[in-house]
C-alpha positions in Angstrom: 0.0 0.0 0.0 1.3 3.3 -0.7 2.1 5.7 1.8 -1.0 7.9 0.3 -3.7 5.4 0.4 -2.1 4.5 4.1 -2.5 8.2 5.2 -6.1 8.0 3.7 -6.9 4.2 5.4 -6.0 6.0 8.6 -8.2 9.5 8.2 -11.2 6.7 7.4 -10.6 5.2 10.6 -11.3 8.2 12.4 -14.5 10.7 12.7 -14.6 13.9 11.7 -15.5 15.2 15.1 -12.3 14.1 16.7 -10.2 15.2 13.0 -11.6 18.9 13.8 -10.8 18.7 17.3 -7.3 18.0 16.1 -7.3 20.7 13.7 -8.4 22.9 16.2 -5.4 21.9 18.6 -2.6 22.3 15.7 -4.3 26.0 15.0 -6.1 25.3 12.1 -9.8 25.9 11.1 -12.0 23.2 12.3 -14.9 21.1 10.5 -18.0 22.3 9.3 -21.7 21.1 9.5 -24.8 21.6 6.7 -23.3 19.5 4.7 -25.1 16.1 4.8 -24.7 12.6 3.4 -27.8 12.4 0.8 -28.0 9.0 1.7 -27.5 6.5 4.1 -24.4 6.8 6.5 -20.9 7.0 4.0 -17.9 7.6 6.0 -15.1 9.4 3.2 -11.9 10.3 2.6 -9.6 11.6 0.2 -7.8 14.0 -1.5 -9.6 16.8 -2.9 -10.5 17.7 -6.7 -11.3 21.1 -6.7 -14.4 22.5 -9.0 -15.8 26.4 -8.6 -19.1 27.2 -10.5 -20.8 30.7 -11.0 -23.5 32.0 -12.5 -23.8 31.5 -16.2 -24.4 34.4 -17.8 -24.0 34.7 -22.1 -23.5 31.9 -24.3 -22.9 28.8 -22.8 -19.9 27.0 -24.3 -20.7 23.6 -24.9 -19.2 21.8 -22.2 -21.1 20.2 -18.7 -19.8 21.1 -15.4 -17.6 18.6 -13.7 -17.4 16.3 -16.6 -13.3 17.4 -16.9 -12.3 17.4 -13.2 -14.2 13.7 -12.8 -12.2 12.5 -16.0 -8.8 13.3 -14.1 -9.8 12.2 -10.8 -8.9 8.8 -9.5 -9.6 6.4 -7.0 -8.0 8.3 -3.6 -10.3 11.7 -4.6 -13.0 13.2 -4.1 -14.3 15.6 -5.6 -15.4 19.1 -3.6 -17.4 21.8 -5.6 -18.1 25.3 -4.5 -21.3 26.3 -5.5 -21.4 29.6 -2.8 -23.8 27.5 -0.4 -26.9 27.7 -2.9 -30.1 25.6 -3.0 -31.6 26.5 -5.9 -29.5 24.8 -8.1 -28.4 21.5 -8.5 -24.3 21.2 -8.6 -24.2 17.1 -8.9 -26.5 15.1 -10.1 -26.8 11.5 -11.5 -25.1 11.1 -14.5 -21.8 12.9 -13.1 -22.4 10.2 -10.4 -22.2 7.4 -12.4 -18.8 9.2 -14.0 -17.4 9.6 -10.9 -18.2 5.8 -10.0 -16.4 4.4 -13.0 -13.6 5.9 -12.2 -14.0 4.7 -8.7 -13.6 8.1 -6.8 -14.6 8.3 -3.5 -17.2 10.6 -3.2 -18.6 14.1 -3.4 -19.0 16.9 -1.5 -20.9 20.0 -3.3 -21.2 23.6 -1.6 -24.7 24.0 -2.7 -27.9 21.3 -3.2 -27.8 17.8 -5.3 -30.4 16.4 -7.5 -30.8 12.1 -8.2 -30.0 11.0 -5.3 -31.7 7.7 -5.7 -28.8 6.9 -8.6 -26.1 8.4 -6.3 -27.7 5.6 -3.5 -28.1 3.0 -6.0 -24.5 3.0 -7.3 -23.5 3.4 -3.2 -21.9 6.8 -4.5 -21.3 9.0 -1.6 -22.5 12.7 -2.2 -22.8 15.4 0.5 -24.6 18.4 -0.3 -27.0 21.1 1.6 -30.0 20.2 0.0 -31.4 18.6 -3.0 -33.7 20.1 -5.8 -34.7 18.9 -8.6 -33.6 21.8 -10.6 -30.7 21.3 -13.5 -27.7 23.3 -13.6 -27.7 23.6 -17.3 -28.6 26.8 -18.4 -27.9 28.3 -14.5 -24.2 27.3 -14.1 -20.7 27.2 -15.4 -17.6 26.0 -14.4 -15.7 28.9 -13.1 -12.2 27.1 -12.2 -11.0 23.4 -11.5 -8.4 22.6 -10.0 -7.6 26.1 -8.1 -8.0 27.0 -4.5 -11.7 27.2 -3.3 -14.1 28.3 -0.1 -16.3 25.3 0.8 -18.3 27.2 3.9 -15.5 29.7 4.7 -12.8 26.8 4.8 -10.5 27.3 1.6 -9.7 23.9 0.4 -6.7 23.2 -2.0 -6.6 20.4 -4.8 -5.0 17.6 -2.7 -5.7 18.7 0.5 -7.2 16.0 2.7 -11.0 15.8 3.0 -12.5 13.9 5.5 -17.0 13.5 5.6 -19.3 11.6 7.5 -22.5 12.1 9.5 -21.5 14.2 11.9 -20.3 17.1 8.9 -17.0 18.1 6.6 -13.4 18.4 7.7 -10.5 19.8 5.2 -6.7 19.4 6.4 -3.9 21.0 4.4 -1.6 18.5 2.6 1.1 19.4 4.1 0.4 19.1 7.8 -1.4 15.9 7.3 0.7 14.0 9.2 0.9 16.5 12.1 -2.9 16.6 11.9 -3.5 12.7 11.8 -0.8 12.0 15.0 -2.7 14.5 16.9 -6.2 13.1 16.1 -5.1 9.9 16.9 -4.0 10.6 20.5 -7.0 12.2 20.8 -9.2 9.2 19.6 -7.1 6.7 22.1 -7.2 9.5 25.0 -11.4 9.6 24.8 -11.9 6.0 24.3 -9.8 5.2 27.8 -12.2 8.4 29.2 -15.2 6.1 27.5 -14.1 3.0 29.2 -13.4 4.6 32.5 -17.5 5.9 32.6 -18.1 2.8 31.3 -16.7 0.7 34.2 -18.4 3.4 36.6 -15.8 6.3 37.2 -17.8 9.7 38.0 -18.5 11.5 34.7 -16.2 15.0 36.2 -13.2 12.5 37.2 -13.1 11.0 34.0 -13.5 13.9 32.3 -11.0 16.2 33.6 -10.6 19.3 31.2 -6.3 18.7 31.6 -7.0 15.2 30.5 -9.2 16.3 27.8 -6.5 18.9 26.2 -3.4 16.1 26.8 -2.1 18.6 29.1 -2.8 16.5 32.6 0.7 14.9 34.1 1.3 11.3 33.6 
């Protein structure tokens, strides 16, 4: 296994709760919510292709949204699309599911709504989105950039940086303190699940949960 797909294995193992807590200890912006799994419970992670859309306004130039970023992207991606948080428009739908399937990508995260969700669940596609709508983007949107440097909620998110979704909301962690970001959020993972067995066996809730035990600050 490569050391990429390693670094990725051990993001999946963790929530996106305890990564933002992490991000937030190494100074970092933490994770976001509103963005929701369409479907079922999909835990992802992967480095991120970045897509901006806009308004389209003039002539249209021929070619759909997406359709070149997906063609690039490989089987460690996922693809993140800025769509400035609106819900009128759909930024994925099912046929750039079913692209982004073939070529085995991990999932999809789109600042805005989705549309055909059923195909997204039926191919066991992951997409996370704000809403859905069953309203096209052709004729509405373009494709402003792909792969540049884009805000997904405030968070600016870089092609390859390290995306992380589930349930519980969106996390983005530079490339290049990835490691720094994954040692950190597994200390914290192994630090709650000893507070979790402690309550567990029957120590008092305010023991076990000491704020300098919490923060990794507490004496051994």
């Amino acid at each position: 296994m490569s050391a990429e797909a390693t670094l990725l294995e051990q993001f999946t193992a963790l929530d996106t709760a305890t990564v933002s807590d992490a991000l937030d200890a190494c100074g970092l912006p933490p994770g976001q919510g509103g963005l929701r799994p369409m479907w079922g419970r999909p835990k992802v992670a992967g480095f991120a292709v970045t897509v901006e859309l806009e308004s389209l306004s003039g002539e249209h130039d021929g070619s759909h949204i997406l359709t070149g970023a997906i063609a690039e992207a490989g089987p460690d991606d996922v693809i993140v699309v800025a769509n400035g948080g609106r819900t009128d428009v759909s930024s994925w739908g099912g046929i750039v599911s079913v692209g982004a399937a073939v070529r085995s990508v991990r999932g999809a995260i789109t600042d805005g709504a989705c549309r055909d969700v059923a195909q997204a669940r039926d191919l066991g596609f992951p997409v996370f989105a704000r809403a859905q709508v069953p309203a096209t983007a052709r004729g509405r949107l373009r494709q402003r950039s792909t792969g540049e440097p884009i805000s997904i909620g405030g968070v600016r998110v870089r092609a390859g940086d390290v995306v992380v979704a589930d349930e519980g909301g969106v996390v983005v962690v530079p490339r290049e303190r990835a490691t720094e970001v994954l040692d950190a959020a597994q200390r914290l993972a192994e630090r709650e699940a000893a507070i979790e067995a402690e309550v567990r066996a029957g120590v008092p809730l305010p023991q076990a949960m000491r704020d300098a035990r919490l923060a990794g600050t507490e004496a051994r």
